[in-house]
N, C-alpha and C positions, 0 to 999 in steps of 0.2 A: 448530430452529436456535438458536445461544445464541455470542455474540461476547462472548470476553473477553480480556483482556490475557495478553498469552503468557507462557511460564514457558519456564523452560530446555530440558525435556525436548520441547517445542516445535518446537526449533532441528532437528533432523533432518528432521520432515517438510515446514515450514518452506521448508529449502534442495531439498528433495529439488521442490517445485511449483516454485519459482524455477527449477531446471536442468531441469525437463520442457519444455521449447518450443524454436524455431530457435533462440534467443538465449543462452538462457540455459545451451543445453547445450553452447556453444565457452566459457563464461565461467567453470562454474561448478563445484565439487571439491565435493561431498556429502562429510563424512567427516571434512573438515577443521578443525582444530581451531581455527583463526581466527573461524569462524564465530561460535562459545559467547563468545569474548571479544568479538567485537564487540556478542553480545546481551548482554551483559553491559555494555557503555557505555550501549547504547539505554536498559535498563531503569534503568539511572542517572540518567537525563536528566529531568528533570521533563517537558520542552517534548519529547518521543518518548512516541509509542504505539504500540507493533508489535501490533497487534491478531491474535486467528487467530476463525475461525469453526468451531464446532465442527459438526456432524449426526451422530446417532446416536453420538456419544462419539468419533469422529472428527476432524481437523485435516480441513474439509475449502475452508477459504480464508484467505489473509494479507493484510493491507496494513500501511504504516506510517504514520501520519496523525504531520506535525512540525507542531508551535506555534511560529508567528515572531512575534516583536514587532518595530514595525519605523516609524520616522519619518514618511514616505511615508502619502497619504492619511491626512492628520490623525493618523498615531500607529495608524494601525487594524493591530490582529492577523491571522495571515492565519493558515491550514493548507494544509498541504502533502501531499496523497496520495499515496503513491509504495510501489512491489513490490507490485499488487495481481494476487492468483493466487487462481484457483478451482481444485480439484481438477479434472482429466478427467470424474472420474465426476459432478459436479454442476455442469457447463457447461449452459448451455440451461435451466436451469433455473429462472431466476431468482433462485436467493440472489446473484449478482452485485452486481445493482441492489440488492436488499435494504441488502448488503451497504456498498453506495457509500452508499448512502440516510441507514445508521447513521453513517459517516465526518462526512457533512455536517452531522447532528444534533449529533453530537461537536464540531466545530468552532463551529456556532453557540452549545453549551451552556459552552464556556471563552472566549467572547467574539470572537471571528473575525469578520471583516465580510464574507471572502472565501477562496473553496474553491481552491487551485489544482492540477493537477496536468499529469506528463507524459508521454505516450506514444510509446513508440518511431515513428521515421517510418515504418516497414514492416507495422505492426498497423493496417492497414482496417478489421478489425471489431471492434478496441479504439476506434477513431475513432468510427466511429458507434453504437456501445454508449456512450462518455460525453456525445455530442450529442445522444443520446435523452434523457439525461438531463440536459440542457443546459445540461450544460460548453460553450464555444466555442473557438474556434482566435483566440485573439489577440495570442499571443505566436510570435517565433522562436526554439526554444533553442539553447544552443549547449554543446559540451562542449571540453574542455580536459584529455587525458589528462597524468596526471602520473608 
């Protein structure tokens, strides 16, 4: 296994984990050309890491870890985990947790005090896959389509 910063050619298999599951496959256009520009902002961004996991020369999981600076608790840095996808084929597997494992080492090593992230309310076994690894429930989020 070997986690490195995504690159463009990236962005296909990418989208393609993102639109493999119930949610993501009402949400989600494979194909579409929006995508590349928008990977193209992230990689712009100093404070975005769109990370991919690779196995065996394969894309075979994504997340995006965001750097906030932010007032609140003394000024402390926070990260933000978000679109985290394993392939089908290496579910159960453990490079998951590996996977989260490295996120959280990442954030402690750019100065972060705290890991946050959030999962959809219909993923039970996203719930207790990040309280294994003990994230807790102590926020409500809320969204605001626009």
């Amino acid at each position: 296994m070997q986690i490195r910063r995504a690159e463009a050619t990236d962005v296909p298999a990418i989208v393609e984990m993102i639109a493999n599951d119930q949610l993501g496959a009402k949400r989600e256009r494979p194909g579409d050309p929006r995508y590349l520009a928008a990977f193209e902002e992230i990689a712009a961004d100093p404070n975005q890491y769109l990370a991919v996991m690779e196995v065996d020369g394969s894309v075979a999981g994504t997340l995006q870890l965001t750097f906030t600076p932010g007032l609140s608790r003394l000024g402390m840095r926070r990260a933000t985990i978000e679109a985290v996808r394993v392939h089908e084929n290496h579910r159960g597997s453990g490079l998951g947790q590996r996977f989260i494992e490295w996120a959280i080492e990442e954030a402690r090593s750019r100065g972060c005090g705290l890991v946050q992230l959030t999962t959809d309310a219909s993923r039970a076994d996203a719930h207790r896959f990040y309280e294994r690894l003990g994230f807790k429930a102590s926020h409500i989020g809320m969204k605001l389509p626009l």
